[in-house]
N, C-alpha and C positions, 0 to 999 in steps of 0.2 A: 504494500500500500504506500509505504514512504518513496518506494524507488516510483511507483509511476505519478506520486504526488510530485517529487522533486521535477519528472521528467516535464508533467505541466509545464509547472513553475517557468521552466526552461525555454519551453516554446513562446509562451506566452515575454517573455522579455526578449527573445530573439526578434520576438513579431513588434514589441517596442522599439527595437533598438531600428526596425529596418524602415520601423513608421518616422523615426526621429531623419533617420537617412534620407529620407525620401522626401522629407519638409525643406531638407536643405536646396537651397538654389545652386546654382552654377554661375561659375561668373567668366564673362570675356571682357578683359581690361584692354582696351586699347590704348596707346601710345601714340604721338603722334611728334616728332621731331619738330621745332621750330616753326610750329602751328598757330595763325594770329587767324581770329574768329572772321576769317577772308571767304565767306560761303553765304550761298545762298539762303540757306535759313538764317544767317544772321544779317539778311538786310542789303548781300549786295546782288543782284543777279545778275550780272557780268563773270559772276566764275558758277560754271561748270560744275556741280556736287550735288547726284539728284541723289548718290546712296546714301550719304553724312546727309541731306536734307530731308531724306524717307524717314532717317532713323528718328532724326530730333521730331518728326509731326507724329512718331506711333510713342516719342519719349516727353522728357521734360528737358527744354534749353535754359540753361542759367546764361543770362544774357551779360551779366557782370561778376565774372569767375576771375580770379588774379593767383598768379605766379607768387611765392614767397619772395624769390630772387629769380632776375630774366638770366639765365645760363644754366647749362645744361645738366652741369652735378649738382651742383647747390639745390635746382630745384628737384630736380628728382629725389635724393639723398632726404628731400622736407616731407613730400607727397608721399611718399614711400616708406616712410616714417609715421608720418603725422607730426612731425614735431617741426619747429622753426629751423632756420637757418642759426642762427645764435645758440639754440641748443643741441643742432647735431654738429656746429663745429666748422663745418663748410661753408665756407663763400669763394673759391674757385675752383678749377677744373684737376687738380691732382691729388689733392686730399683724399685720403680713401674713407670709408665709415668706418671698419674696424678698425682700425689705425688709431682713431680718436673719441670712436661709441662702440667699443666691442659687445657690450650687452645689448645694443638694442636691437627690436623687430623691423621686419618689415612685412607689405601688407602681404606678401606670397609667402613667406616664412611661418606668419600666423595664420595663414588659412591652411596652410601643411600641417600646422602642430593641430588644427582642428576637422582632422579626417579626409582633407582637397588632395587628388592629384594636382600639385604645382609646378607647372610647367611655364617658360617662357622663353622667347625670342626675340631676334632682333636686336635694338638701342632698348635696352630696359635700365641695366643696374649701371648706367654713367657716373661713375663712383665710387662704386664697389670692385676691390678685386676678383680676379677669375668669372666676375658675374655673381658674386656673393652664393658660393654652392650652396649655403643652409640654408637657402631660402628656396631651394627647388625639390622634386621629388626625382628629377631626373638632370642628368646631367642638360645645360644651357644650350641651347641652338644658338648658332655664332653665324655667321657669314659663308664661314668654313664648310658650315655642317649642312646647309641648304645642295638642293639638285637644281639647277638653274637649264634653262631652255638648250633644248638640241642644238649641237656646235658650237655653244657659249660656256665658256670656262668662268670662274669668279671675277665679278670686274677689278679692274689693276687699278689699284688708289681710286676703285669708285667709277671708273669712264671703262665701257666698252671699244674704245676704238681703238684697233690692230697697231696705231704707232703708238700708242699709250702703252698698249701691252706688251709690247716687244720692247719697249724701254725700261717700262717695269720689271718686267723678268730679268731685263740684263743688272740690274742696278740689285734684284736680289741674288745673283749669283756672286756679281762682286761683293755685300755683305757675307753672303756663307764662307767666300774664299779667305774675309777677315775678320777673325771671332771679335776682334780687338775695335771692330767697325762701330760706331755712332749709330743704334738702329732708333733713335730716339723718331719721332712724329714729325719735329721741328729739321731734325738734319734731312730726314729721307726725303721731305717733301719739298724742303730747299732744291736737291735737287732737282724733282722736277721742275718746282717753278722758275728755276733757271737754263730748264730744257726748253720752255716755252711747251711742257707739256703737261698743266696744272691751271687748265682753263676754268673760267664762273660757269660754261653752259657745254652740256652736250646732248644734240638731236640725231639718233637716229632710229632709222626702221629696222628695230629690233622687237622680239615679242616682249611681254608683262614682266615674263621671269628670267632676262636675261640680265635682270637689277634684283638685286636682295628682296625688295621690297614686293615684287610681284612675285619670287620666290617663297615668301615667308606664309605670303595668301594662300598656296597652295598647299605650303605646310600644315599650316593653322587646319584646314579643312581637312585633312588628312589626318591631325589629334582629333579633331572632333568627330572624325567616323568611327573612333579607336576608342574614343572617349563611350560612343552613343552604342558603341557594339559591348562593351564592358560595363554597362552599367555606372560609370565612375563618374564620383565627384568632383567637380574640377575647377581649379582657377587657370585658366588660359592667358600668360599677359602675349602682348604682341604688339611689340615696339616698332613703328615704321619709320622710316628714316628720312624720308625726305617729307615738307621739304628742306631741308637743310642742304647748304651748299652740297656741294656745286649740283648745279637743277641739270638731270642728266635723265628728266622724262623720257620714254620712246616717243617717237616722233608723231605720232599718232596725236597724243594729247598737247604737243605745241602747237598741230594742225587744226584744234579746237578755239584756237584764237586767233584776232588780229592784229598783229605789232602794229599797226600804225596807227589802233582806235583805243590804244592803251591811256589810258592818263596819269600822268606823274604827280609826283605828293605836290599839290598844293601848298604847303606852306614850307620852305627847305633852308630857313635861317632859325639859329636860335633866338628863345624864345625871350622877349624885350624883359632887364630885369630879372633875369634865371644867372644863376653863376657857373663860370667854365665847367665846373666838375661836374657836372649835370649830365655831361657830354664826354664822348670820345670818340678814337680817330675812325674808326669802323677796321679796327686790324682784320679781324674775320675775313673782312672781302678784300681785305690788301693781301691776303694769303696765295691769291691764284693772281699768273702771271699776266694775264689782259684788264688787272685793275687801274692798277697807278700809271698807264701811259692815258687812259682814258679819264682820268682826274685832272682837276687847274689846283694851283696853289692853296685853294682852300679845301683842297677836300672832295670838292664837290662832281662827281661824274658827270661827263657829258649829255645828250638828253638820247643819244641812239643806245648808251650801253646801260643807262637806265630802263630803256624801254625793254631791250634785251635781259636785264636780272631781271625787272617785275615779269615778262611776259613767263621767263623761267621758275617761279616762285607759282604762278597762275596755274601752268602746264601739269608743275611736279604735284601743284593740290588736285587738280583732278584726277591727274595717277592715281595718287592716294585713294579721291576717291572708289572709283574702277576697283581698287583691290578691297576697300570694306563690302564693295556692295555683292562680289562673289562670296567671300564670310557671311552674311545677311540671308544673301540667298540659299547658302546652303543650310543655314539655322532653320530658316523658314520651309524649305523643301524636306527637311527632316523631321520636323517636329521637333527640334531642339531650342526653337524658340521658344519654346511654351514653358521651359525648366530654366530659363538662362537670362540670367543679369549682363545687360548690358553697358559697362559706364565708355565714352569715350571723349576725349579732351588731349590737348597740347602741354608741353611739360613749359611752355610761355608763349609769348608775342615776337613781332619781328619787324624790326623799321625797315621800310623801304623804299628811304628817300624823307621823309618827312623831319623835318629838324637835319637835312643835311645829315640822317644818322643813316645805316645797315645795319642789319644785324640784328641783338638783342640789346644786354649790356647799359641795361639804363633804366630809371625808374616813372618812364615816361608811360603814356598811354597803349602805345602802339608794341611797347615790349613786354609788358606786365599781362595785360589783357589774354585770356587766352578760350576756347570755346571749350565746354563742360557740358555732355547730355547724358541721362542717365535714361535706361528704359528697364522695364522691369515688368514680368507678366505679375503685379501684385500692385498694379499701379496703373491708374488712368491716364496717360500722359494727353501728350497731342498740346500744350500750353509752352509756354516762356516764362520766366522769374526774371525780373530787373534787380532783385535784390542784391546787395556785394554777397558775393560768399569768396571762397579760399581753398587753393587743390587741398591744403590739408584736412580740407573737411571731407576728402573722401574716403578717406581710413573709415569712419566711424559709419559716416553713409552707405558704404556697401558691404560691411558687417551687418548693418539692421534687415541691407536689401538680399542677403544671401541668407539671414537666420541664425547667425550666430553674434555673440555676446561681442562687443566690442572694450579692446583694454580700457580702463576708465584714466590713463596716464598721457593723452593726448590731447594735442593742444587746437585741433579743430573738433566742428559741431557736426551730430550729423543733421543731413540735410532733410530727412525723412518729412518730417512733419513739410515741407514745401511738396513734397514730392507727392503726397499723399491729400494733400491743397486742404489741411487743419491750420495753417500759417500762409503768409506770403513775403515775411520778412521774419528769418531771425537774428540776423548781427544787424549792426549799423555802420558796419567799415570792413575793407581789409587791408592786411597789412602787406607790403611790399617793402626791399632794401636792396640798397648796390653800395658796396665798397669803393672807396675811390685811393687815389696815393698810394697805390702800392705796385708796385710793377716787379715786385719778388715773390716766385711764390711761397710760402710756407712750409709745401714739401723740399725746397729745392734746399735750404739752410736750416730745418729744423723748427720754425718757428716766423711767425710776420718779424720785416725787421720794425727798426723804430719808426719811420716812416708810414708804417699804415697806420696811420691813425684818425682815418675821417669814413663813417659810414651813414648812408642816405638811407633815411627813413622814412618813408611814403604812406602814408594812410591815405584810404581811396574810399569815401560815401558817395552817395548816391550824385551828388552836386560836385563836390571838390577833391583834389588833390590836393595833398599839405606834406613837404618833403622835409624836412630836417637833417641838415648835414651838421654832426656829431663827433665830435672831436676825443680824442679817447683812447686807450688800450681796447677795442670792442670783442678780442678773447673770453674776456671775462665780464663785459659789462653786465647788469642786471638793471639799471636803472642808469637817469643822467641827469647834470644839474642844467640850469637855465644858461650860465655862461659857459657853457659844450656845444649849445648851438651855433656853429661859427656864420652858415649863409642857410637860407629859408628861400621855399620857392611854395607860390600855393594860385592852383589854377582853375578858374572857374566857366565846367564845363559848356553852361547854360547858355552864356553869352561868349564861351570862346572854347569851342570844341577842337579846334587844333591847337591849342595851348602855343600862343603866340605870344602870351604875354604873364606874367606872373603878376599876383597883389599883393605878394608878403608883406613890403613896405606900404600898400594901401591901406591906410589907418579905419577906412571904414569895413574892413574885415577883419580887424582884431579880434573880437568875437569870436568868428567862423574860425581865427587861425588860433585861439586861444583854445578854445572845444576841442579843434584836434590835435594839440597837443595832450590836452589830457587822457583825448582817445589813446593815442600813442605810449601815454605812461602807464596806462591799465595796460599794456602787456608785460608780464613777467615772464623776461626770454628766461632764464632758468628752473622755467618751471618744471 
């Protein structure tokens, strides 16, 4: 009697356990390289993106979603975290996370430790050494690791074309032949850019997947038939790479546009009243060899190689999108839509051309800014939110949206209650920062040297910008006095939406500029 009471017992918590399983969501995290909210559901319809625009009308668009820090480690290392820039240690591109937060999570780490095959590809862990293995359930897909299209090998520094790659190959035989060789990022690709073969743009008629990013689509759907045939729980990340330089669409998706109906940033001086630091040289795009002969002494590119980046930035988002919408459709021809969280967003923004800026690298509008839609079959979507919110809110947000408990030690909100339309605002700001004065990095010597001592603090509500440049050791700041503030910038979108001019010293914003300084001291980076 005990033995088949026990057996009960047993079935009956097997059949809990499988009900508990089976409540869980699935989630596919998109990634999206150097993504500024340049698409048609957000307002412009001049670019091309009917599958990113399917997904936001069956989801929820956060129309005012902000980057912690505009670059590429910093902000992932935050989002990925939950946690600020000040508390995970990172403000540029060589710091590693366990290097400087060996104990903390991230969000595939924590959906691993709570039952998820965690899998990921592509640009994910920008940051993390090896791709941070603990956070995966299987070893990381790399560049390396993808099948790319018939008769197309890995592309060479990212460009498919035959004298790329025969250049390339030779320059890594001469490294194998010298162990002793500089195989740093900055040496190798010197020498390209000194071959003249390290261009901003390359077009040609090639298939989807004979770039990463078309390869990684076909990947993706090939876990997911693996996923759907096993039964498993999954977190899916899938980090796409462009557009990040250099815009090396197939030629198909530059044929989706007209270079000469392009229009350039409107406004391309700094901004009246904004001080130098605000700004920088746009290194990024001085990196490939047909930049700086197409520059004048200020900086500023000419208006054909302008039209040439933006039409390449246009072309690579359509890419993009083409490869979400074969993921979409294969969720949807599957029936995996019906079990599957979908969040998708840029890890920031990207100027091009406006303030004379490219790039990222600033705490401007155009770089912070970034698109956020979350869909979810336990959600009515089909609406927009203007409210601020913050990538770090998606830690906790897609913990609620997949069913499991969210750590309570993070420093975003989840977004649920918007999502779920009980709310339509829950912050009143968000927080953005860029480093300025430092041109060392802190992996290179150990430590910032004495020199970096100025960081730009940007609180963004619904109306204003209010920037705060910060004087200070900021390793360790936790708080800052009133004489730290050395220069202030604060811009008012209402009546000047390309931030043309700053009101700091306009005394009849004191107020406004007084409120968000406070907003700004209610963050406690070491929290």
């Amino acid at each position: 009697m005990k033995f088949f009471l026990k057996s009960f017992l047993f079935l009956i918590l097997c059949g809990c356990q499988k009900s508990i399983e089976k409540d869980k969501r699935n989630v596919l995290f998109i990634i999206v390289d150097d993504l500024k909210p340049l698409l048609g559901s957000y307002g412009y319809p001049e670019i091309i993106s009917p599958n990113i625009d399917r997904l936001a009308s069956d989801g929820v668009l956060f129309s005012k979603a902000y980057a912690q820090q505009a670059i590429c480690t910093a902000s992932r290392m935050s989002f990925l975290t939950g946690k600020r820039p000040d508390y995970t240690k990172i403000w540029d591109l060589q710091t590693k996370l366990r290097d400087v937060r060996p104990e903390i999570k991230t969000i595939p780490q924590y959906f691993k430790e709570n039952g998820y095959q965690s899998v990921g590809m592509g640009k994910v862990m920008h940051g993390a050494k090896d791709n941070d293995p603990i956070s995966w359930t299987m070893p990381f897909i790399t560049n390396e690791n993808f099948k790319y299209a018939d008769g197309y090998k890995m592309p060479a520094n990212l460009y498919q074309s035959p004298e790329i790659h025969k250049k390339w190959d030779s320059l890594q035989r001469a490294l194998d032949e010298n162990p002793s060789a500089d195989r740093g990022w900055f040496a190798v690709n010197s020498v390209m850019k000194s071959s003249n073969l390290r261009p901003l743009t390359e077009s040609l008629d090639v298939p989807d997947d004979a770039y990463a990013d078309g390869a990684s689509a076909l990947k993706t759907i090939e876990l997911l038939k693996d996923f759907n045939d096993k039964k498993d729980n999954f977190f899916l990340t899938v980090g796409f790479q462009k557009p990040h330089l250099p815009f090396t669409p197939p030629k198909r998706y530059w044929d989706m546009y007209d270079r000469e109906k392009i229009n350039l940033a409107k406004f391309q001086k700094k901004s009246e009243g904004s001080p130098n630091e605000a700004y920088h040289f746009s290194g990024e795009l001085r990196n490939y060899h047909d930049t700086e002969p197409n520059m004048d002494k200020n900086g500023i590119l000419n208006d054909k190689k302008q039209k040439e980046v933006i039409h390449g930035y246009m072309a690579s988002v359509s890419y993009i999108d083409a490869q979400v919408g074969k993921i979409l459709d294969y969720l949807d021809s599957s029936g995996m839509s019906e079990n599957t969280v979908i969040v998708f967003f840029g890890d920031h923004g990207w100027h091009l051309g406006d303030h004379g800026l490219w790039n990222k690298h600033s705490n401007f509008e155009e770089a912070t800014r970034t698109p956020l839609i979350f869909k979810s079959p336990d959600i009515k979507g089909g609406f927009k939110n203007n409210s601020p919110v913050e990538l770090i809110d998606i830690f906790p947000t897609i913990c609620k949206l997949a069913g499991i408990p969210a750590p309570d030690y993070l420093d975003g909100i989840s977004l649920f209650p918007i999502l779920n339309r009980d709310s339509q605002n829950l912050k009143k700001f968000a927080i953005s920062q860029y480093p300025r004065r430092c041109n060392v990095m802190r992996s290179i010597i150990g430590s910032y040297p004495d020199d970096c001592t100025l960081m730009g603090y940007a609180v963004r509500n619904d109306r204003y910008r209010y920037i705060a440049w910060v004087s200070g050791n900021f390793e360790e700041r936790v708080s800052f006095q009133d004489n730290e503030i050395l220069m202030e910038e604060l811009y008012d979108y209402e009546i000047d939406p390309l931030e043309t001019f700053s009101f700091a010293s306009d005394s009849s914003y004191n107020e406004i500029k007084d409120d968000m300084i406070r907003d700004l001291r209610s963050i406690v980076w070491s929290k």
